[in-house]
N, C-alpha and C positions, 0 to 999 in steps of 0.2 A: 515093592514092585512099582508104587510110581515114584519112588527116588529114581529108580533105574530110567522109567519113559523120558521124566524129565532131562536125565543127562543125554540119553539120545537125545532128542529134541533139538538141545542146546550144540550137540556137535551138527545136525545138520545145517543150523544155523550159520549164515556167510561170518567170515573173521571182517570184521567193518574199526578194526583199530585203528587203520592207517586214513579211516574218511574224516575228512573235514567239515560239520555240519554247519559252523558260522564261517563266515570272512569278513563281517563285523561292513561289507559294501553298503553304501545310504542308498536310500533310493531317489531318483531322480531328481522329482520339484515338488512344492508343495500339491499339485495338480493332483499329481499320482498317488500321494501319500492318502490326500484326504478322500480319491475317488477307491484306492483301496480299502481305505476303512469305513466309506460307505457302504461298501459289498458285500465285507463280511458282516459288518455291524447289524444291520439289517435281519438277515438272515436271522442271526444267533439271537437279537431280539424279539424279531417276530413269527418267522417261519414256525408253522407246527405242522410239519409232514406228516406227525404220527413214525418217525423212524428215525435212529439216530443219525446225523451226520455232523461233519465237520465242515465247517467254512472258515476259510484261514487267508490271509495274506501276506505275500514274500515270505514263504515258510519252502526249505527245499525239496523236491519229490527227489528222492533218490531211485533209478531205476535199473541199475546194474551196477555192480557191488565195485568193479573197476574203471567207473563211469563217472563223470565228473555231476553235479544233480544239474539239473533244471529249474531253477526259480520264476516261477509266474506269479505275476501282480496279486491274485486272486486265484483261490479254486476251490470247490467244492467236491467233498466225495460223500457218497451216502452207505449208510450200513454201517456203520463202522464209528467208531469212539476212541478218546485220547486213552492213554495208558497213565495207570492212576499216579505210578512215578515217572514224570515227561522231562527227568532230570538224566535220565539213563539216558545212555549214548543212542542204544540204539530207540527209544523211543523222541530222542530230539525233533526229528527231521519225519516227514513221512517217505517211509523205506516200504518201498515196492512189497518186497516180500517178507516185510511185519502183517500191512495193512489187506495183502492180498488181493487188493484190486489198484489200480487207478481209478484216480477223481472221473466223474462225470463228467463236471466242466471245467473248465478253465479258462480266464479272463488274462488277455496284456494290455498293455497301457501303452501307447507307440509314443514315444518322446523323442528319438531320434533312430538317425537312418544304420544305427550299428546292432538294436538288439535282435536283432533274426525273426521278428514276430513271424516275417511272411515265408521264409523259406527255412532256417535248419531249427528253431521252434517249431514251425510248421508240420516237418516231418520227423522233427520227437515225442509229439503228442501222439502223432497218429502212430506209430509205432506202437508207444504205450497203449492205447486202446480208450485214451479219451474220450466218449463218445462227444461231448460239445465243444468247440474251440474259436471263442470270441475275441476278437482285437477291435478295441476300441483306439483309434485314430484321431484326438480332436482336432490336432492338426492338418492332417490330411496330409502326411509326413509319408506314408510310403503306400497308399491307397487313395484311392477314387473319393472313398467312402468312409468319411466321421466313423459306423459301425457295420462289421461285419461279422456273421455268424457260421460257423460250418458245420457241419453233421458227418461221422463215423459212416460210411460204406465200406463193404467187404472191397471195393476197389481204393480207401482211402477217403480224403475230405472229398466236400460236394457242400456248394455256398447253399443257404438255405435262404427259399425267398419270402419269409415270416420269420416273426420271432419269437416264435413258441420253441421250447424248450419240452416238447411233449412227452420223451419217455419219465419225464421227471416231474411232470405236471407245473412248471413254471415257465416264465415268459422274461423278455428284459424290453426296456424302454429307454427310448431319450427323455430324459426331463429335464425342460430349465425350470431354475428353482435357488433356493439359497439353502446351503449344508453349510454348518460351521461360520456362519459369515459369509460367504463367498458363491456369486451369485454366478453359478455359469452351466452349462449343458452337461448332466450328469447320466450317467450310466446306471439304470435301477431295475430292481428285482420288480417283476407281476406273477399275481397267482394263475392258475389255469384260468380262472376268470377275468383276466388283465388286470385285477385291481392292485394298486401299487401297494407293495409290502413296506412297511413303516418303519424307520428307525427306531428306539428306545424313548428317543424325547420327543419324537411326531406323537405315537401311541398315547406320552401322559400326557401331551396337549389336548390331544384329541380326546383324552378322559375327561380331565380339566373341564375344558369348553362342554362337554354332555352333563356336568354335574352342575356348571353356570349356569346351562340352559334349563334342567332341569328344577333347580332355586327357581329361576324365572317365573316357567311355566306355573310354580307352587303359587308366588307371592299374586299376580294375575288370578290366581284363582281366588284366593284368601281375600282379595280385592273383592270380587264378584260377590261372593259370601257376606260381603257387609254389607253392601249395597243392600243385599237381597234382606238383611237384619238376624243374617245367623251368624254367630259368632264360629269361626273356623278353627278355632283352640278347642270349639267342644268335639 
């Protein structure tokens, strides 16, 4: 009996032979490269929501089986986990109707005035049911405004004039700062509490320096203690 579910299953399943999940396209400039894998990196290092989710970059949503995908810099979907062989076709790419939802959010990176952030991006997010849809601009290349955030209404996007990310208890930020070498105005995760979510090597610094401080605070004391003529080894 479940040989049998499973083979239904598999024929409801969309025929996705004929999709194409790489084109092997680079991405833009280093800008991009490095602000994308700040976004995810972050996340996948630090975030502990207590739920599973995926945070990925330039990886494709595919959203209708005849439809060519949609590739965003960055994005985030919750509930949901990799499939343990990501080698299978159809678990390459996230496919609408594997993962059964779209991302939450979604992050582009405006580099020039051809990739659709503001207008046919625009209205294939919202379609999909994105609820967050951020373009970050640091040129100021096809907006007013370095960043911009939108929010999912039953009538479509509507800009958002904060940057809390409330259904999902996270926030984003401009920070200048140095990632990788390279000191410029980045795009960064905050918890519901604003505090900035850490990269992988922020975190062990930040261990580091509380374990240096820690020594300190010891040796200072050990100091005291002799003074005082007790030996701090007893």
């Amino acid at each position: 009996m479940p040989e049998i579910s499973a083979q239904l299953l598999m024929a409801e399943l969309p025929d996705i032979s004929h999709i194409i999940t790489e084109d092997d396209e680079p991405v833009d400039n280093w800008f991009s490269e490095k602000q994308q894998r700040l976004l995810a990196e972050s996340l996948n290092s630090s975030w502990k929501p207590g739920r599973l989710f995926i945070a990925a970059a330039n990886v494709g949503i595919f959203y209708a089986v005849h439809q060519p995908p949609i590739v965003p810099d960055m994005f985030l979907s919750l509930d949901v986990q990799l499939a343990d062989n990501i080698w299978e076709k159809r678990h390459r790419s996230y496919f609408l109707w594997e993962f059964g939802k779209p991302p939450e959010v979604v992050v582009e990176i405006v580099s020039n005035t051809k990739g659709g952030e503001t207008d046919s991006k625009f209205r294939k997010y919202a379609q999909m049911g994105v609820a967050y849809y951020i373009i970050l601009d640091p040129q100021q290349v096809v907006q007013k405004n370095v960043l911009r955030i939108y929010e999912l209404t039953a009538g479509g996007y509507i800009p958002k004039i904060d940057r809390h990310l409330t259904h999902i208890r996270l926030g984003v930020t401009l920070w200048r700062g140095i990632f990788e070498g390279a000191d410029d105005l980045w795009l960064r995760w905050c918890d519901a509490e604003g505090n900035l979510i850490p990269t992988g090597i922020e975190r062990a610094e930040s261990a580091e320096k509380e374990v240096h401080l820690a020594q300190e605070r010891a040796e200072k004391l050990a100091e005291k203690l002799r003074l005082m003529g007790i030996d701090p080894d007893l």
